[in-house]
C-alpha positions as CSV (number, residue, x, y, z in Angstrom):
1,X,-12.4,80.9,-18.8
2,X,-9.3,82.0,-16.5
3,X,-9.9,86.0,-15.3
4,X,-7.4,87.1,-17.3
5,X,-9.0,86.2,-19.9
6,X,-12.2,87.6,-18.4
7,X,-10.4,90.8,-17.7
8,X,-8.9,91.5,-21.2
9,X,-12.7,91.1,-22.7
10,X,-13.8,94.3,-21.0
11,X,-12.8,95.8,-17.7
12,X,-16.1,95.3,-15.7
13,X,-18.0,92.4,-15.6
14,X,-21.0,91.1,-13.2
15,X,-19.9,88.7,-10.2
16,X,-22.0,85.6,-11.8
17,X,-19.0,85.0,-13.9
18,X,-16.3,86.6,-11.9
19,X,-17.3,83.6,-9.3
20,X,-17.5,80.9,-12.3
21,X,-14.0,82.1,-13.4
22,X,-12.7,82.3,-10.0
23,X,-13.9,78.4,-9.0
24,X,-13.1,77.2,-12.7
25,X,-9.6,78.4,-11.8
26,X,-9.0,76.4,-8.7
27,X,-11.0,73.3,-10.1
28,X,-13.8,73.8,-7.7
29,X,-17.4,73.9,-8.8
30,X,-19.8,76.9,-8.8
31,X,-23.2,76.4,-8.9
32,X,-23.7,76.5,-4.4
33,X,-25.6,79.3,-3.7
34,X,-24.1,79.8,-0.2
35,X,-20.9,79.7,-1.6
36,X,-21.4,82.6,-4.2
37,X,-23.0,84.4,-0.9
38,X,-20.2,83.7,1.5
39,X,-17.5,85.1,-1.8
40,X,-19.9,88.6,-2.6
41,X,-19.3,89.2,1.2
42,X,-15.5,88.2,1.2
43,X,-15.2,90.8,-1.9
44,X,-17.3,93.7,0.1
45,X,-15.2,92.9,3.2
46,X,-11.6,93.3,1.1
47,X,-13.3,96.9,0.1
48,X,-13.7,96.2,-3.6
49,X,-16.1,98.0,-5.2
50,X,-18.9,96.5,-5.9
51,X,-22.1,98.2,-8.4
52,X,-25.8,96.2,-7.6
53,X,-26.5,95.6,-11.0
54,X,-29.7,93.2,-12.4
55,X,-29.0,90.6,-14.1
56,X,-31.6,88.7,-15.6
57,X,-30.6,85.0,-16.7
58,X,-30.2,85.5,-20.2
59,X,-28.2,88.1,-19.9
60,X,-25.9,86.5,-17.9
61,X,-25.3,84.3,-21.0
62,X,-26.7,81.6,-18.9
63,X,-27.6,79.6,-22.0
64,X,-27.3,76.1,-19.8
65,X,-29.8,75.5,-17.5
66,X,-27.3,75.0,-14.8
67,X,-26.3,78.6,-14.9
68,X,-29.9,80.0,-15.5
69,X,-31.1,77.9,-12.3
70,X,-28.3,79.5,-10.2
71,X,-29.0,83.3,-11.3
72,X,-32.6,82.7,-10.7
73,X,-32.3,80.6,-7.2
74,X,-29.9,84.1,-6.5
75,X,-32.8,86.1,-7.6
76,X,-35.1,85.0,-5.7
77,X,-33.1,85.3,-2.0
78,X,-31.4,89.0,-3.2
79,X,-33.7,91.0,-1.1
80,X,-33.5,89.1,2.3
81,X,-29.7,88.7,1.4
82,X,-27.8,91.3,-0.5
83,X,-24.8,88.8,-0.9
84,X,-27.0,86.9,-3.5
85,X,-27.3,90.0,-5.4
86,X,-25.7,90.4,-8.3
87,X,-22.7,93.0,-8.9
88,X,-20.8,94.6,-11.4
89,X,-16.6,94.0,-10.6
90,X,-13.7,96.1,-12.4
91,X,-11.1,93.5,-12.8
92,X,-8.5,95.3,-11.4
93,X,-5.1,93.4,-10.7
94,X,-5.9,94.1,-7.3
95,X,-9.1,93.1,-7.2
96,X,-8.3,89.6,-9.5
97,X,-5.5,89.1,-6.3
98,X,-7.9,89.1,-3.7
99,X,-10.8,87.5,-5.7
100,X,-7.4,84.3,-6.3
101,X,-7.0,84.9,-2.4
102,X,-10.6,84.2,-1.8
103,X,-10.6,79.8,-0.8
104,X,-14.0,78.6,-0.4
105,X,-15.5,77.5,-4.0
């Protein structure tokens, strides 16, 4: 799913999928911690305004395995790392510019 089409579900939505959009976009694939980490500090850098938010796995939708590993392998490193934390993103057309200007999938 493109982030427009993210964007025109609701307005906010949590960084899990704003990163899975974001990759899915470019062709690139998502499921690197390190990457996600290195993208949630390229967002908080640009000034966008990120809300911690909990995100459980099932409520991330991840109803593959391959997503539910990823939110829980973030889980588990959010407290020495606050770049594997999980956010809440308004999908601004400012912010969808920067998160398109972001490179490193």
């Amino acid at each position: 799913m493109s982030l427009d089409d993210l964007r025109q579900k609701v307005a906010f939505h949590n960084s899990v999928d704003v990163w899975i959009s974001a990759c899915g976009e470019r062709g690139e694939e998502w499921d690197d911690p390190e990457g996600y980490k290195k993208f949630i500090a390229y967002l908080l850098e640009k000034g966008l305004n990120l809300k911690a938010f909990n995100l459980c796995a099932h409520e991330a939708g991840a109803v593959d395995e391959k997503k539910a590993k990823f939110v829980e392998t973030l889980a588990q490193s959010k407290d020495a790392d606050p770049n594997s934390g999980n956010y809440t993103i308004r999908l601004s057309s400012s912010a969808i510019s920067a998160i398109r200007a972001y490179r490193d999938c």
